[in-house]
C-alpha positions in Angstrom: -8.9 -36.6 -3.3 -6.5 -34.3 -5.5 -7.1 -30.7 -5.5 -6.4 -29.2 -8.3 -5.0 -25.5 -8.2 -7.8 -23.8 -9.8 -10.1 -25.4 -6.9 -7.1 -24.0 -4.1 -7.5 -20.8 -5.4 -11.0 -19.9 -5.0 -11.1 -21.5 -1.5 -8.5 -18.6 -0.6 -10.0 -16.1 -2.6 -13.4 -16.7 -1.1 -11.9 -17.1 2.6 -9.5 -13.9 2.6 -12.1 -11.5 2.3 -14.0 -12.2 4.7 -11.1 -12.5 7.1 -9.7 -9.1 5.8 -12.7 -7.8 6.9 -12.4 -9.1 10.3 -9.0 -7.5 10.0 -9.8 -4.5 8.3 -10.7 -2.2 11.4 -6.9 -2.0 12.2 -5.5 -1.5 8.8 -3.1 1.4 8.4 -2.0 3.3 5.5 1.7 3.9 6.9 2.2 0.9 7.1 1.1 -0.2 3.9 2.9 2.5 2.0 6.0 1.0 3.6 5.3 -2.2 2.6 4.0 -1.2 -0.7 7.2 0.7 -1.7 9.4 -2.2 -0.1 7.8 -5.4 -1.9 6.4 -3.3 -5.3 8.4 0.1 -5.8 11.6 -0.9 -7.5 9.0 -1.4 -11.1 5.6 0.7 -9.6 6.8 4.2 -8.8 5.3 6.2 -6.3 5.5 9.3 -8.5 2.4 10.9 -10.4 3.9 11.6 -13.5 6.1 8.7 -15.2 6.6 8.3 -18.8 5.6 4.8 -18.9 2.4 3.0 -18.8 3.5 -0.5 -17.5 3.8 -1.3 -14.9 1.5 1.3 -13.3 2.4 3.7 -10.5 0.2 3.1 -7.2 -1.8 5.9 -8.1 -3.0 4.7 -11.6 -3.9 1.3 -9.5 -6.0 3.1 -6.8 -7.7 4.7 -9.1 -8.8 1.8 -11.5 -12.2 0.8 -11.1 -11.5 -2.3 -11.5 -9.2 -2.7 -8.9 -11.3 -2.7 -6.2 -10.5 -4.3 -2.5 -12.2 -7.5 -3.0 -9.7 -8.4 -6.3 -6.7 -6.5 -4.7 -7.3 -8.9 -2.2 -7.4 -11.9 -4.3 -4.8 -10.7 -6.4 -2.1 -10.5 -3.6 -2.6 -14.1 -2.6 -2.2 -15.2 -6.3 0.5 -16.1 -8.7 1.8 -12.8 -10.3 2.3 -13.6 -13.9 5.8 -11.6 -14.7 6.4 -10.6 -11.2 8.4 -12.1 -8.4 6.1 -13.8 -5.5 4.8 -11.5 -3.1 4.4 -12.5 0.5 2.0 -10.5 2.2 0.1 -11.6 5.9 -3.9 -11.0 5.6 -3.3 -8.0 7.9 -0.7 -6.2 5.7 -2.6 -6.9 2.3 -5.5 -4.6 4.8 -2.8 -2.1 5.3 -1.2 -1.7 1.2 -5.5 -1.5 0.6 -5.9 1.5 3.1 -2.4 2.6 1.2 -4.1 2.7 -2.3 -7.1 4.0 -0.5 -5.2 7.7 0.1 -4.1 7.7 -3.6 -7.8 7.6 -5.0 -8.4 10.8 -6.7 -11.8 12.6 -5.4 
């Protein structure tokens, strides 16, 4: 039987969180900000203030309520419309959450 890509999709999204969760006791922001900066920050600045709206900085992501961890996590192991593939293990898409995670405003 022929799996369609739609079909692939939601297997992985429904299977990485819960083994990001598994994982998600020894995330670490460092690392994430490295990788963050290294696969995202030649187009998503690190800086607070940019003149530009698109693509958001890191912190405008961490602190859009609708990025949350569950479709960051879904989001990393999908297509990127516009954007160059991103390559990410389950544990390092743990660590760029815990990243975004310092970034949230209080």
């Amino acid at each position: 039987m022929k799996m369609t890509l739609g079909m692939a999709l939601v297997v992985v999204a429904l299977a990485v969180p819960t083994f990001a969760q598994d994982q998600g006791a020894s995330s670490d922001a460092a690392r994430g900000q490295a990788l963050a900066r290294r696969w995202c920050g030649a187009c998503h600045l690190v800086a607070l203030r940019v003149t530009t709206i698109d693509p958001p900085t890191f912190t405008a992501i961490a602190n859009d309520a609708t990025k949350t961890p569950d479709h960051l996590r879904t989001f990393f192991v999908s297509p990127h419309k516009d954007m160059p593939p991103i390559q990410l293990t389950a544990a390092q898409i743990e660590d760029v959450i815990a990243y975004f995670g310092t970034l949230k405003k209080p």
